[in-house]
C-alpha positions in Angstrom: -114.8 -49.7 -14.1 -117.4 -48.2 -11.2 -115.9 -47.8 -7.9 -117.3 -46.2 -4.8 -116.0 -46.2 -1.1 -116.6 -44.5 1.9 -114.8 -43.9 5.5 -113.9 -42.7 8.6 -112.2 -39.8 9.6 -110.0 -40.3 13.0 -108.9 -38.2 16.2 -106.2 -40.2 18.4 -107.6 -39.8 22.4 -104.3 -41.5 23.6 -100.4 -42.4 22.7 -99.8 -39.8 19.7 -96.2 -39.7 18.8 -95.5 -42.6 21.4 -97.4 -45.2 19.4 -94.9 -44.6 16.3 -92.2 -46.7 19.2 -95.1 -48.8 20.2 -97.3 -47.8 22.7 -101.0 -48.8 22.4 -103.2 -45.7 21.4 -106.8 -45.5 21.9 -108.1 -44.4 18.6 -111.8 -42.9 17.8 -113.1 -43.0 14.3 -115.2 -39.8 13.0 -118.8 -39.9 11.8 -117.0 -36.9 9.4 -114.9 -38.6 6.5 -114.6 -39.2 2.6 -115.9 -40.3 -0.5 -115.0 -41.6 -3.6 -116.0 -42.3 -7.0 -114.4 -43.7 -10.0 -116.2 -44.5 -13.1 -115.4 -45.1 -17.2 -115.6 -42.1 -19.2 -114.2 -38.8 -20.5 -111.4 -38.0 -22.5 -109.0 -41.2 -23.9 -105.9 -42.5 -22.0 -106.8 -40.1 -19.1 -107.5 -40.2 -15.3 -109.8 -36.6 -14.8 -109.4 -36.0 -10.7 -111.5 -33.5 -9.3 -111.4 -33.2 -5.1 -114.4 -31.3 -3.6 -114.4 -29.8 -0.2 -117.5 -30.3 2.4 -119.5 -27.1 0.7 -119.1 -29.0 -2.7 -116.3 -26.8 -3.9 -113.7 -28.0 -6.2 -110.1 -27.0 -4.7 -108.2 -29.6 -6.7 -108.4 -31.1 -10.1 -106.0 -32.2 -12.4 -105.3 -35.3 -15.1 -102.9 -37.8 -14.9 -101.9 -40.5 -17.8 -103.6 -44.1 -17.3 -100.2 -45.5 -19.2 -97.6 -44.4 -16.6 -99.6 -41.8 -14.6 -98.0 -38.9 -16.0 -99.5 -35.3 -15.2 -101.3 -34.5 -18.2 -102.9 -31.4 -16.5 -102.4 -29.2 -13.4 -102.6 -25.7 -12.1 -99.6 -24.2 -11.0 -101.2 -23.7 -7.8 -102.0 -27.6 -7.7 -99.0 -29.4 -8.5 -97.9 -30.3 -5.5 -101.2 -32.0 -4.8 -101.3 -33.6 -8.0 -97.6 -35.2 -7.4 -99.1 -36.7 -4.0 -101.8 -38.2 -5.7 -99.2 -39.3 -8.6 -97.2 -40.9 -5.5 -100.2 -42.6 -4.4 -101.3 -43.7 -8.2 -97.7 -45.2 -8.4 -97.4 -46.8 -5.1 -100.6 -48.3 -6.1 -99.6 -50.1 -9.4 -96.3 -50.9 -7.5 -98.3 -53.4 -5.5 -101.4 -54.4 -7.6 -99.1 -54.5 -11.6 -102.9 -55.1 -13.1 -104.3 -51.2 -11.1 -105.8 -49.6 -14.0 -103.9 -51.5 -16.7 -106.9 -51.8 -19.3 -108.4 -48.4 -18.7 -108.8 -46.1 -21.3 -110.8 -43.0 -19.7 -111.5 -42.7 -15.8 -113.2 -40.0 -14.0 -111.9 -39.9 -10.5 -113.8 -37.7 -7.7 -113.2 -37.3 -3.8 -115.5 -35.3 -1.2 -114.6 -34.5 1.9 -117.1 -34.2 4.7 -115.3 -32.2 7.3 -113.1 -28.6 6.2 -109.7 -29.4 5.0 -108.0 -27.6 8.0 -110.1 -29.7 10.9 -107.3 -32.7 10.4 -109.4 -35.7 10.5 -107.7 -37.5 8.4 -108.2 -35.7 4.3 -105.0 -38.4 3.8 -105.3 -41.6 5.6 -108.9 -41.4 3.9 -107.8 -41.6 1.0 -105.4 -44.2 1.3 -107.5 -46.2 2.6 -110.1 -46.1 -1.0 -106.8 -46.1 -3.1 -106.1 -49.0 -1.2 -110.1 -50.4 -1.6 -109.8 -49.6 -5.7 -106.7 -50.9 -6.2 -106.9 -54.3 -4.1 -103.7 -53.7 -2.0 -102.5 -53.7 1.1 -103.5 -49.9 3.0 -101.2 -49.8 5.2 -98.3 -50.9 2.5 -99.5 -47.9 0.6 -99.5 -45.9 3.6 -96.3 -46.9 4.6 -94.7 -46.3 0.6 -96.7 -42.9 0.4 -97.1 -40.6 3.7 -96.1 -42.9 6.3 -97.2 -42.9 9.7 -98.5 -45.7 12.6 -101.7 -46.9 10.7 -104.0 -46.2 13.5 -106.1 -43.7 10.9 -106.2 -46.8 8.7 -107.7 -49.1 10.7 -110.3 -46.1 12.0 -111.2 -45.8 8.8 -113.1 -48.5 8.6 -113.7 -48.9 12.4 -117.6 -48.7 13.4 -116.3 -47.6 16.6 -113.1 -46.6 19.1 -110.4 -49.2 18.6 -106.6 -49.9 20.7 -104.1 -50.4 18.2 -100.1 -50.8 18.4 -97.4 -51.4 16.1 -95.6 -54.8 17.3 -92.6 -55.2 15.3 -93.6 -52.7 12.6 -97.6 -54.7 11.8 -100.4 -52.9 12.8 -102.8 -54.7 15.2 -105.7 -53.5 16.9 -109.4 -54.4 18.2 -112.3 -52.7 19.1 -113.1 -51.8 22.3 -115.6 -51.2 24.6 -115.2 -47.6 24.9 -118.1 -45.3 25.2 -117.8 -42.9 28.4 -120.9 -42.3 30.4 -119.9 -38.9 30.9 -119.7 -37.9 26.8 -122.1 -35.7 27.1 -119.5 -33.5 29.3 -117.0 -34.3 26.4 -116.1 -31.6 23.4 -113.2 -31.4 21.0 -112.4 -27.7 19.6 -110.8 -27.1 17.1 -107.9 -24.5 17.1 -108.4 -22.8 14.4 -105.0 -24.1 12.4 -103.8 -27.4 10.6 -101.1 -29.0 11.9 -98.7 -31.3 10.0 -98.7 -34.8 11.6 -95.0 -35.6 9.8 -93.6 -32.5 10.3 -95.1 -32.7 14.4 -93.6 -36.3 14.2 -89.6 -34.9 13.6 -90.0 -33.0 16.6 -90.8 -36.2 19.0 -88.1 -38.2 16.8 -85.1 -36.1 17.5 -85.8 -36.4 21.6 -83.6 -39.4 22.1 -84.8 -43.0 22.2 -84.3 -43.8 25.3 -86.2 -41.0 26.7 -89.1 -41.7 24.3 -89.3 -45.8 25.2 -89.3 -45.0 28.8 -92.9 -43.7 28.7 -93.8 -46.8 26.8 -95.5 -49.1 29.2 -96.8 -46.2 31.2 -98.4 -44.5 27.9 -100.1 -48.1 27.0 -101.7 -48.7 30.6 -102.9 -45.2 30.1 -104.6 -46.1 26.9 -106.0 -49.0 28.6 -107.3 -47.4 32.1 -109.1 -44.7 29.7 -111.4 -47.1 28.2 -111.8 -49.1 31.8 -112.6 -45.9 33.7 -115.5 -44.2 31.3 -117.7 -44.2 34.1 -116.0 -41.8 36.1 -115.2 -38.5 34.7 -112.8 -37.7 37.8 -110.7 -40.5 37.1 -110.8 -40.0 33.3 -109.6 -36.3 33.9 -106.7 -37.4 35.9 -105.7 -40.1 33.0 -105.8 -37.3 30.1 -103.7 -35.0 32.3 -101.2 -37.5 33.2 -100.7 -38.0 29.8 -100.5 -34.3 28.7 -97.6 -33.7 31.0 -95.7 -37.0 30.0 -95.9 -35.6 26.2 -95.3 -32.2 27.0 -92.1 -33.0 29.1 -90.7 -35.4 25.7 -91.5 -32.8 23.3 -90.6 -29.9 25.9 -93.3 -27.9 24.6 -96.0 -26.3 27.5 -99.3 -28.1 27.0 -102.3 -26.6 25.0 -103.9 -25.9 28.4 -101.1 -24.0 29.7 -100.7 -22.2 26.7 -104.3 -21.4 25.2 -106.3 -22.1 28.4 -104.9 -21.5 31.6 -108.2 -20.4 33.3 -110.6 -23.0 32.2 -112.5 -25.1 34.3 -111.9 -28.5 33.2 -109.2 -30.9 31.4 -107.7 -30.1 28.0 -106.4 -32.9 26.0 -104.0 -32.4 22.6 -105.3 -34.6 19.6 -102.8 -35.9 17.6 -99.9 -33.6 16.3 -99.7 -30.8 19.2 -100.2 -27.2 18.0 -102.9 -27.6 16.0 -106.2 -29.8 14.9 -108.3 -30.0 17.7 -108.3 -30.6 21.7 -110.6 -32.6 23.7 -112.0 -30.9 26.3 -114.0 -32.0 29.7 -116.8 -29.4 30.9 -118.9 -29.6 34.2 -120.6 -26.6 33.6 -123.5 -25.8 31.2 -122.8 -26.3 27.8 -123.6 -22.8 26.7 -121.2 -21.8 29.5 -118.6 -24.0 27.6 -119.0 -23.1 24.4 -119.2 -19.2 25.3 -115.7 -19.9 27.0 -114.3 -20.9 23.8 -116.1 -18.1 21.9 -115.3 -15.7 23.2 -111.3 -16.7 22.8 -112.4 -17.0 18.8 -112.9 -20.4 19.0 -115.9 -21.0 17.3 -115.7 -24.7 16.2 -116.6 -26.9 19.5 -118.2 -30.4 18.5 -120.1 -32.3 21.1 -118.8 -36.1 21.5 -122.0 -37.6 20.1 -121.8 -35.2 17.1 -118.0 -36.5 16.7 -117.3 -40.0 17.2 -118.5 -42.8 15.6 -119.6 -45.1 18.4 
């Protein structure tokens, strides 16, 4: 068996936490993502997984029975890694009963193209191949394995920013149009720290329900005024602000702006799971001036829209 797959990485502009009740999110996939390849050989009855990072470092490998998917092999350090990937191998056969059945040796490896602690999506990646090699269903195997809306699934394999909602529990989502004329005034920094998108996600799920669905419709025309006003940087600014304070107030945790960035010039947007991953930020000013800003607070890792998004 030869198998090889590549895909997107994701950053949500719009809707995060809110699209798990059903708000439309705007979603933009990443020209950063992952690879895979699978292929016959090495030693008998065994999967050999190695995971590389972006500088072609190995930090994971292990060995898994083809028969049951077992762990043959892992460092102590590794296990935990190695029962996620055993979660996924299961989930996998679960759905597909002929995944793997009549291999006898498999060499399995991954490579990421962005650092692990960037958050662009090292999981839903994944998923997404699994779900390629194994011929099932990605977001069935994202919803028996780590959960979540889907929208990293279907950015995945995006070739550029999508809407996407949840209506009745199935994913649904198009492409859209998109593509600010101001993304040269766009940059999303990175804060320096991973943050755990299910462990964020308990936070929002214990404000109650009603207060949640509330912002609903307001949250979706949002996500649909961003893409319709991406001429006009003014009215964009307003948009991602609105939104900030509507999250902020449901989670009741100060935004990253009023926390991190109180004295900077222009808008500061969370991506994703607040706290951590990266912000999208809007600059009027020179981008050395910008990124000297960030720098000088010991952010070091500020990435241009172009250089980002998959468009």
């Amino acid at each position: 068996m030869n198998f090889s797959s590549r895909v997107n990485g994701k950053l949500l502009l719009s809707a995060e936490y809110f699209v798990m009740d059903g708000a439309t999110a705007l979603a933009l996939p990443c020209r950063y993502g992952q690879k895979m390849t699978a292929k016959n050989g090495g030693e008998a009855g065994i999967l050999h997984w190695k995971s590389i990072d972006h500088e072609g470092n190995s930090w994971f490998e292990g060995k898994f029975q083809i028969s049951d998917f077992s762990i043959a092999e892992s460092g102590e350090a590794e296990i935990k890694t190695a029962e996620q990937l055993q979660k996924i191998l299961f989930a996998a056969r679960q759905l597909n009963s002929d995944f793997l059945k009549n291999e006898t040796a498999l060499e399995v490896e991954t490579q990421l193209e962005f650092p692990r602690d960037w958050g662009l999506g090292s999981s839903s990646t994944l998923i997404t191949m699994m779900a390629q090699w194994a011929s099932v269903n990605p977001y069935e195997l994202l919803e028996m394995t780590f959960k979540g809306s889907g929208y990293d699934i279907a950015a995945a394999t995006a070739s550029g920013p999508l809407v996407f909602r949840r209506f009745n529990g199935t994913p649904q989502w198009e492409q859209s149009s998109f593509n600010p004329d101001f993304k040269q005034q766009l940059y999303f920094v990175h804060l320096n720290k991973k943050q755990n998108s299910r462990v964020a996600l308990v936070q929002y799920l214990v404000t109650p329900e009603d207060e949640r669905t509330a912002n609903l419709p307001r949250i979706t025309q949002i996500s649909f005024n961003l893409a319709q006003y991406a001429h006009n940087l003014d009215e964009f600014e307003a948009l991602l602000e609105e939104h900030e304070h509507i999250t902020a107030s449901v989670l009741n945790l100060p935004t990253a702006k009023e926390q991190l960035f109180a004295d900077y010039w222009g808008c500061v947007k969370s991506l994703g799971a607040w706290g951590g991953d990266f912000v999208l930020v809007t600059s009027r000013e020179p981008e050395e001036k910008t990124r000297q800003y960030f720098s000088e607070r010991g952010y070091e890792t500020v990435i241009g829209y172009e250089e980002m998004v998959l468009a």
